[in-house]
Structure formats: structure tokens, C-alpha cells
C-alpha positions in Angstrom: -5.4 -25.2 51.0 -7.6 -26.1 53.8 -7.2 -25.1 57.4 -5.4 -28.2 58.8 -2.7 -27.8 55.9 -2.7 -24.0 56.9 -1.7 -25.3 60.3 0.8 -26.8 59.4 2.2 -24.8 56.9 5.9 -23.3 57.8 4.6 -20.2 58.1 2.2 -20.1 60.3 4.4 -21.4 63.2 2.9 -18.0 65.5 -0.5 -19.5 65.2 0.8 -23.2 65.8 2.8 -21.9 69.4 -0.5 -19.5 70.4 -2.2 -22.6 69.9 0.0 -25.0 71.9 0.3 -21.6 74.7 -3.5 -22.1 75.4 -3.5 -25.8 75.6 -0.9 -25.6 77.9 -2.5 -22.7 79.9 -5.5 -25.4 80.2 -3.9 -27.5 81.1 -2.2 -25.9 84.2 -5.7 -24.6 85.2 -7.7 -27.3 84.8 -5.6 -30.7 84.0 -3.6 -31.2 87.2 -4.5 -33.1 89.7 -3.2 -30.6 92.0 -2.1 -26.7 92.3 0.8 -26.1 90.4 3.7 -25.1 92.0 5.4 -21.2 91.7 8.5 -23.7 90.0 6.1 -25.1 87.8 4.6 -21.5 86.7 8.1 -20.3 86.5 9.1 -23.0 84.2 6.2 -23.1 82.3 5.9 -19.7 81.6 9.4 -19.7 80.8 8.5 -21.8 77.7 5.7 -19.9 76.8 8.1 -17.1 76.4 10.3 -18.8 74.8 8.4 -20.5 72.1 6.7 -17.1 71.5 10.0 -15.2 71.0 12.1 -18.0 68.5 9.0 -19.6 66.6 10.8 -18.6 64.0 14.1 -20.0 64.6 13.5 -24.0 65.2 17.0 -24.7 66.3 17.3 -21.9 68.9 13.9 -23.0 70.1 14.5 -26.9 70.5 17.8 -25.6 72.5 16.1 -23.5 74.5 12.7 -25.5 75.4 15.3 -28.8 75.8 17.3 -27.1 78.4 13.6 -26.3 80.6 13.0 -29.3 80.1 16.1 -30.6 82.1 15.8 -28.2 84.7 12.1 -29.0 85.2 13.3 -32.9 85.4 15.6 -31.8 88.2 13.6 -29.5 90.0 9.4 -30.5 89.9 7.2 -34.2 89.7 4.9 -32.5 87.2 6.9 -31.5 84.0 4.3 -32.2 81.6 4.1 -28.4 80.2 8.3 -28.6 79.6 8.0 -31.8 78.2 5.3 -31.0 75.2 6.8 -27.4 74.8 10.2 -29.8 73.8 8.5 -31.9 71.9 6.8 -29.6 70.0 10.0 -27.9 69.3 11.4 -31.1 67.7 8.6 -31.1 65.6 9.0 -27.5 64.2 12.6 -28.5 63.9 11.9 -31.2 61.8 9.5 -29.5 59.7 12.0 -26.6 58.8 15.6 -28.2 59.0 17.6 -28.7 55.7 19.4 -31.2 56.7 18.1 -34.5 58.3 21.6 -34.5 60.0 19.9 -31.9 62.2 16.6 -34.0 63.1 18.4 -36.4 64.4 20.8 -34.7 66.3 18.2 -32.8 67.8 15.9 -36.1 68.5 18.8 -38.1 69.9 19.3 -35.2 72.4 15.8 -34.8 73.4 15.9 -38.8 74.3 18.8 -38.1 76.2 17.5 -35.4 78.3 14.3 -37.6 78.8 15.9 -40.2 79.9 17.4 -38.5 82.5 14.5 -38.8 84.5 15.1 -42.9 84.7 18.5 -43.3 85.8 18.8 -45.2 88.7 15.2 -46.6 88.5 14.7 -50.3 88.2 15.0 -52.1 84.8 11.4 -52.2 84.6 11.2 -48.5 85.2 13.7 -47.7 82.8 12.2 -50.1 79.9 9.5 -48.0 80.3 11.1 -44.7 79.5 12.5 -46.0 76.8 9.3 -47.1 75.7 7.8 -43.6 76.9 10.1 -42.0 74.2 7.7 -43.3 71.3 5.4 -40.3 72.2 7.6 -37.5 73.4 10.6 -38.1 70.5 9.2 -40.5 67.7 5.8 -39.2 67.1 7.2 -35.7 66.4 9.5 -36.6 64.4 7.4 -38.8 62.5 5.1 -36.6 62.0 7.0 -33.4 60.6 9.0 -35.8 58.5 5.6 -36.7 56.8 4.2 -33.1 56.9 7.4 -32.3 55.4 7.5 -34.7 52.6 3.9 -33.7 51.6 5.0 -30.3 51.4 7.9 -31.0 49.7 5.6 -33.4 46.9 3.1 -30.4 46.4 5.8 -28.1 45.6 7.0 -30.6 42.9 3.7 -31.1 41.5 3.4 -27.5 41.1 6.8 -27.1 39.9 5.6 -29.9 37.2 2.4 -28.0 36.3 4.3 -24.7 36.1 7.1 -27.2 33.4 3.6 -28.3 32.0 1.8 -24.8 31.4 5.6 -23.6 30.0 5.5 -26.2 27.8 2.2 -26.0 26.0 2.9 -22.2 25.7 5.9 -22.8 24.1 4.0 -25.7 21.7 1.3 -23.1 20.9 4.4 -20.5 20.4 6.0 -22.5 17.9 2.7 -23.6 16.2 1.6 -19.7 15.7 5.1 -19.6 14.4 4.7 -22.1 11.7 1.5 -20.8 10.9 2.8 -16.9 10.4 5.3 -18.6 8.5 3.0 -20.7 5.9 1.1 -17.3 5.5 4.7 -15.3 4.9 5.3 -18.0 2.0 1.6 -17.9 0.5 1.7 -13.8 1.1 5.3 -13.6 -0.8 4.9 -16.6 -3.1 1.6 -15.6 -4.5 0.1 -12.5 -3.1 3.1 -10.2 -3.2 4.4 -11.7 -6.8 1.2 -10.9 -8.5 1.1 -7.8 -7.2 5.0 -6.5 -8.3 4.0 -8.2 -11.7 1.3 -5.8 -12.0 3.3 -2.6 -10.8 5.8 -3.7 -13.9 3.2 -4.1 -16.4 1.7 -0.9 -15.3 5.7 0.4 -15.4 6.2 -1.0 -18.9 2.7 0.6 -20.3 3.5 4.2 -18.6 6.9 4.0 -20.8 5.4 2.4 -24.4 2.3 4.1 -24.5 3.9 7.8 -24.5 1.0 9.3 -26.6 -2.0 9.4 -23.9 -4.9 11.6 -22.9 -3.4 13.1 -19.3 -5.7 11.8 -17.8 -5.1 8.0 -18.3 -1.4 9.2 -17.9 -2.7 9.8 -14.5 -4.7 6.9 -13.9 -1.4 5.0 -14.8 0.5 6.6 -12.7 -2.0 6.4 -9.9 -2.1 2.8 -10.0 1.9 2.5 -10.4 2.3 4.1 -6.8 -1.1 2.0 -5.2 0.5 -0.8 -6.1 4.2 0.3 -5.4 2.5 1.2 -1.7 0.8 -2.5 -1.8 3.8 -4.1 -2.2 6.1 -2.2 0.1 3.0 -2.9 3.1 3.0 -6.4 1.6 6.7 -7.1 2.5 6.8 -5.4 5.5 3.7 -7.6 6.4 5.6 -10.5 5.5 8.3 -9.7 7.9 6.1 -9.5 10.5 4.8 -12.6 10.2 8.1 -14.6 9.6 10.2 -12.2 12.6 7.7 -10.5 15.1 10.4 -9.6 17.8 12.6 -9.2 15.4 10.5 -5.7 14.2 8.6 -5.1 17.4 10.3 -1.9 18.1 9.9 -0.5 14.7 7.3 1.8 14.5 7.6 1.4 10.6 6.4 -2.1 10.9 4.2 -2.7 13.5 2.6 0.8 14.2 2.9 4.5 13.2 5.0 6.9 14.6 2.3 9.9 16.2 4.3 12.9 14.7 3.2 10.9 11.2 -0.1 10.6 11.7 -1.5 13.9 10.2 0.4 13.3 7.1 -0.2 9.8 7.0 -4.3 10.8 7.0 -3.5 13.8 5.0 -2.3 11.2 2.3 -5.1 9.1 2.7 -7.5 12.2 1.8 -5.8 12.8 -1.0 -5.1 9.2 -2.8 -9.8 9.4 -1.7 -10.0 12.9 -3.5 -7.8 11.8 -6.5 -10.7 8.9 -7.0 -13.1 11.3 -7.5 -14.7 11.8 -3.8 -14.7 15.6 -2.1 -13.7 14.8 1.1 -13.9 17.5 3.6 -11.3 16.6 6.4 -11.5 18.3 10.0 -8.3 16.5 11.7 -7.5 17.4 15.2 -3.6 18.3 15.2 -3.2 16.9 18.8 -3.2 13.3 16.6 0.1 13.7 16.5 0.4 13.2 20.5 -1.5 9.9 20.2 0.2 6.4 20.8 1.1 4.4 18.4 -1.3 1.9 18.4 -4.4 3.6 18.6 -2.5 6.3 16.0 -2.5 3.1 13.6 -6.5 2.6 14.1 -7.0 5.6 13.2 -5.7 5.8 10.1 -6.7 2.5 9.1 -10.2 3.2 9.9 -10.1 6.5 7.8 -8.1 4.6 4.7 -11.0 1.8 5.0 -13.9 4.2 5.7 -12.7 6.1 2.4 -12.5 3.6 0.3 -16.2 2.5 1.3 -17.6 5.5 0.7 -15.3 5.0 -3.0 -17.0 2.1 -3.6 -20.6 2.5 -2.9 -21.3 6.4 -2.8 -19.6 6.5 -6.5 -18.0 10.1 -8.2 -19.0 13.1 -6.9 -19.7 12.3 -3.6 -19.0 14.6 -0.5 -17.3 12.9 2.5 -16.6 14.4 5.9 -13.5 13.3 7.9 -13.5 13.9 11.6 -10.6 13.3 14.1 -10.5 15.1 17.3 -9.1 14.3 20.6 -11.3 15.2 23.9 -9.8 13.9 26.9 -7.3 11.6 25.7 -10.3 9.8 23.8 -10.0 9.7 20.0 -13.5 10.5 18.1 -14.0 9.3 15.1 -16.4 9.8 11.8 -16.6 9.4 8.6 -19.9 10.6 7.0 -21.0 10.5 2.9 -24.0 12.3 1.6 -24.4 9.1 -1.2 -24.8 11.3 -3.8 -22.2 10.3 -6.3 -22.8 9.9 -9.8 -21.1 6.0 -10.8 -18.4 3.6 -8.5 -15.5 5.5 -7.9 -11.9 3.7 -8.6 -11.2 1.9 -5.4 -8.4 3.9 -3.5 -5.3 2.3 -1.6 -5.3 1.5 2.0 -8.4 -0.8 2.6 -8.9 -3.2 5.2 -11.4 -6.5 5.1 -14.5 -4.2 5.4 -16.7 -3.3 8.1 -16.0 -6.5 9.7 -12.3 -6.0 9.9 -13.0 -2.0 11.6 -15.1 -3.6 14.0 -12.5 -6.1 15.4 -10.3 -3.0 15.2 -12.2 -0.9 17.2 -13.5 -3.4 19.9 -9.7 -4.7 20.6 -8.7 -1.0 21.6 -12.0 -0.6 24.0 -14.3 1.2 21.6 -18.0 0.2 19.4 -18.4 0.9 16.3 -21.2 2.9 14.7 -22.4 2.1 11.4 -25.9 3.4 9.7 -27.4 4.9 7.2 -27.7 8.9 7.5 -30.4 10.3 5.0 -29.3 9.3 1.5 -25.4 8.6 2.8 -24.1 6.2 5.5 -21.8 7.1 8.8 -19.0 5.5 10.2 -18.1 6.4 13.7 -16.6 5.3 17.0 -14.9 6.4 20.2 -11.3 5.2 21.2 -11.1 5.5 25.0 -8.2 7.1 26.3 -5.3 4.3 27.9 -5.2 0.3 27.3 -8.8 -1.1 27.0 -10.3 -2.8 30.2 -10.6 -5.6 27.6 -9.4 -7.1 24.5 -9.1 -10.0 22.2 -6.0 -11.5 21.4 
């Protein structure tokens, strides 16, 4: 807004009557053809006051500067100062008044009061105050009724753009919607029936095949409860997608309860270990007092580092697990010595790979760290304590 509609803006009425104070001040110093009477000082002081003391109260004011103006008719030649004072009082009025009942009760007094001054004067004379109420009652009123409408039409525009904004956000709601909800149906249709197919074959051979070597009795049953655990994360997936609010405060859904978190990475050390990987694990126990969000990270991180280290270091490899909390700030590591003998059995809990940790990491404020370490690799970042200063949404 510039600083003509400033001016003019209902708030600043102060600044408006300081304004219209120092003209008038002017005006008795240097705009007269003579001295001003003590009368004149009184009266025009009078509305200074005034004006200064109910700028904020338009009716009050018009009363007020109305009834100096009548007295000033009566008593001096030179009433200029009560005249503008009621003038501009009429135009405040206008400008603020809820009613146009108001404006023109106000106006038609003001005329009346000014007209005082011609009764009695010849027809000519008094034409001529008729005509002089153009300027002292029209042009005020005129002119608030216009600042007033253009006031009134930017607050509608805005109103519209605010409808506007509401309604593309409400579009783009409804689109993510339909989108979560295509993926629910592809996730459950395809994804998630494949999946419990697989847990029943696996079901089925545990219970046929009853003379097996352990350890394939193992491997079955490992792959039973992967895939049993990749079903249950697949529907509750799928009800995130098709209800977000409706799961928002469950922790089981959306997030990880902190008390859970050292089992929930105690778990994911062991389903690594049972692959074939030594994984040495130095977890800070003030996890458990981390939010929920950056408690999920966490574990994800270490449940796709894992399986990395799985999948590339091979059997026999030594991993070291590192969780520890310095100043609210989670640190982070996952280290292999890429030793291992063959590709280890891929273990449960994977993400999309390094690609997927990244956008993990950088959406809660951290970098990640990935690099070859001597014959292994490290993984490794920092999770800054609080909401990051930025994100991605």
C-alpha cells in the first residue's frame, strides 16, 4: 500500500488530524489577512483539541467540531479553521460510518449549520451559500464515500483471493487424495497379494516338508516371519495412504513410540546377524527419550544400512552399529569391514537404498555421509536436535 492509501486508511486517522492541526496552525500564522482574534484562537484551538482527543470516534467528533463551528458563525468574520475542522469531521464520519443513514444525517446538519451564516442575506447572497456547500458538505462526503468503496472493493478482492488460494488447496488436497488412493489399490491389489501368497506357500512347505536339515527349517521359518512383518507394514501402509488423519495419532502407523526404539533396533540386529553378518551394536539407551519422528529415522536408517552391508559385504562380515545422543542430536553410523565371504540373504526392513536415506536424513535437518572406509563402506549422519530449519514436503 502506498503512502496516499496509508493516509487514508481508517487507521491512521491520528496522522490525518496532526496533519490537518499543522495546516491549520499555518494557516492562522501565515494565511490571514489580518491578526487573529483571542476568539478566533480560542475557537480554533478548541478544535485542535478536539479532533485530537475523538479521532477515533467520528460521530462524537462531527458533533463536537459542528457545534464550534456554530459558535464561531455567531461570534467571528473569519471562521475558516471551524469550518475545515467540520468538514473534515464529515469526512472521517463518512469514511467509518456503517450506515449511510448516518452520512447523511450528519451532512444534512452540517448544511444547516452553514447556512446559518446566510439568513437574512439577499437572495443572491444566499444562492451563493447554497452553492458554497459544494465544497464544505459535498466534496467530503464525496470523497469518503469513494475512499470508502475502494476500501471496501480491496477487501473483497482479497477475500476472493483468500476463496481462490482455499480452493486450489483444497483441489490439490483431494488430488493427493486420489493419488494415495490409486497407490492403496495397486499396494493391496498387487503388492500386498503377492506378498501373503508367498507367506502361505512358505506356510504350506514349513508343514509338508517335515523331514529338513535345521537349517533350511530355519531359513523357512525366517522367511515366514520377513514376510508375515512385510505384509503387516504393507497394510498398515495402505491405511495410511487411503486415511492419513484417520491414523495420525497412532504411533503404530505413522511413527514409533521412543520407549520402542531400542527393541525395535535390537530386532533389526538380530533379523542382520541371523543373515550371517556380526554386527557389533553400541546403542545409546537415551534413544528411548527421542521423538517420534526422528526415533522412526533411526531405525529405518539402521534396518536399510544393514541390509546394505547384507547385500554387498556378503557372510562373515563385521558391522558396527552406533546410536548415541549428544545434546539432543542423534549420531549415527553404520560401518562394515567388507570382508564377507559370498551375498548374504537380504534381511527385512529395507528402504529404496541410499537414495531413499538421503531424503530421509535431509527432511529432518541432517547430510548424509556415505564412503568407502579401507576395504568396507560407512554410513553416517547427524540428526540435529528440534524441527529442522528446513525441509521438503
Amino acid at each position: 500500500m502506498g503512502w496516499v492509501g496509508r493516509l487514508f486508511d481508517a487507521r491512521d486517522s491520528l496522522v490525518r488530524m496532526v496533519l490537518l492541526i499543522l495546516s491549520g496552525l499555518g494557516y492562522l500564522f501565515f494565511g490571514t489577512m489580518s491578526t487573529p482574534t483571542s476568539v478566533q484562537w480560542v475557537l480554533a484551538v478548541l478544535a485542535f483539541a478536539v479532533g485530537l482527543s475523538l479521532h477515533d470516534r467520528p460521530p462524537a467528533n462531527m458533533l463536537t467540531q459542528t457545534a464550534l463551528l456554530a459558535v464561531a458563525i455567531w461570534l467571528v468574520d473569519d471562521f475558516t479553521i471551524n469550518q475545515v475542522g467540520a468538514s473534515w469531521a464529515l469526512l472521517e464520519l463518512t469514511m467509518a460510518a456503517r450506515r449511510s443513514r448516518t452520512i447523511w444525517l450528519a451532512a444534512g446538519l452540517l448544511a444547516v449549520v452553514d447556512l446559518t451564516d446566510s439568513i437574512g442575506d439577499p437572495l443572491p447572497r444566499l444562492l451563493s451559500g447554497v452553492f458554497g456547500l459544494l465544497p464544505e458538505v459535498g466534496v467530503p462526503v464525496l470523497l469518503g464515500l469513494v475512499i470508502r468503496t475502494t476500501r471496501e472493493l480491496g477487501q473483497q478482492s482479497r477475500r476472493r483471493a483468500e476463496e481462490e488460494q482455499r480452493r486450489r488447496e483444497s483441489e490439490n488436497r483431494a488430488a493427493r487424495a486420489d493419488e494415495r488412493g490409486a497407490i492403496a489399490r495397486e499396494l493391496h491389489d498387487v503388492v500386498a497379494h503377492h506378498v501373503a501368497s508367498m507367506v502361505l506357500r512358505v506356510g504350506v512347505a514349513r508343514h509338508v516338508l517335515t523331514d529338513l536339515d535345521p537349517r533350511v527349517g530355519a531359513v523357512f521359518d525366517d522367511v515366514h516371519g520377513t514376510g508375515t512383518a512385510a505384509l503387516a507394514d504393507l497394510r498398515r501402509l495402505v491405511a495410511v495412504l487411503r486415511d492419513p488423519d484417520g491414523v495420525r495419532g497412532d504411533a503404530g502407523l505413522t511413527a514409533i513410540e521412543p520407549s520402542a526404539l531400542p527393541a525395535a533396533l535390537g530386532a533389526a540386529v538380530d533379523r542382520a546377524r541371523q543373515a550371517g553378518v556380526t554386527v557389533i551394536a553400541d546403542i545409546d539407551p537415551a534413544v528411548g527419550t527421542l521423538d517420534a519422528v526422528r526415533g522412526l529415522a533411526v531405525l529405518r536408517l539402521s534396518q536399510e544400512a544393514l541390509t546394505n552391508v547384507a547385500k554387498h559385504a556378503g557372510t562373515e562380515a563385521v558391522a558396527r552399529l552406533s546410536v548415541t545422543v549428544v545434546g539432543g542430536a542423534v549420531h549415527w553410523e553404520v560401518v562394515d569391514d567388507g570382508r564377507g565371504r559370498v551375498p548374504a540373504p537380504v534381511p527385512a526392513g529395507g528402504g529404496h537404498g541410499i537414495t531413499g536415506m538421503r531424503e530421509r536424513v535431509e527432511v529432518l535437518g541432517g547430510e548424509l555421509t556415505v564412503g568407502p572406509t579401507g576395504p568396507g563402506w560407512r554410513v553416517a549422519t547427524v540428526l540435529p536436535a528440534g524441527p529442522p530449519a528446513t525441509g521438503r514436503t
